[in-house]
N, C-alpha and C positions, 0 to 999 in steps of 0.2 A: 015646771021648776022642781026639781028634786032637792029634798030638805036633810040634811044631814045630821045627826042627834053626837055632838061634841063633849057632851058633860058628862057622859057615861063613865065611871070612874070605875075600874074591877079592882076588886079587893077590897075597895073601901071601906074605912072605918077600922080598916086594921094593920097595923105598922108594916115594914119588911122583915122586922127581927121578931111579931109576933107571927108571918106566915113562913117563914124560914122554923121556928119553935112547934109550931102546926106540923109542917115537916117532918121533922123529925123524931114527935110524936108516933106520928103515923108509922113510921120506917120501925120503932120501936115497936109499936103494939106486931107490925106483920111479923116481925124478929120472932117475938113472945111466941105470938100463936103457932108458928112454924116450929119451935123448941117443943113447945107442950105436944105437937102432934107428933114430933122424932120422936120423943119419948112413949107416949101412949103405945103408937107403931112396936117401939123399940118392948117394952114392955108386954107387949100382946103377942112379937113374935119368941118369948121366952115361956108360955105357955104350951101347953101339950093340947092334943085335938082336942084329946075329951074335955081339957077344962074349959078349951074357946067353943065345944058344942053345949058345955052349961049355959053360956050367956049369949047362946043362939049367934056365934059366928061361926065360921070355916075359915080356912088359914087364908084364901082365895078374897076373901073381906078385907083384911088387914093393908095392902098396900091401896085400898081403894077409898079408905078411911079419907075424911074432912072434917 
């Protein structure tokens, strides 16, 4: 006889409107951190070799940044 576990409730303990707000959160912080890496990028690519060989890059670095 195979026993089936019915009470398993996902998410629980937390509303629709607080995991809809989790959401969006989330969608938020990846926004951020994708801006702050345009820029970094964007700002790394207005340097000259020699200043990105001060701080031990090559231009070759810059699109591969995380």
């Amino acid at each position: 006889m195979a026993a089936f576990d019915t009470t398993t409730v996902y998410g629980a303990g937390q509303s629709f409107g607080g995991r809809i707000i989790n959401a969006m959160t989330n969608v938020l912080g990846l926004l951020k951190t994708w801006n702050d890496e345009r820029i970094t990028r964007n700002t790394l690519n207005r340097l000259t070799d020699r200043e990105l060989d001060d701080i031990g890059l090559i231009r070759g670095d810059i699109e591969g940044m995380r």
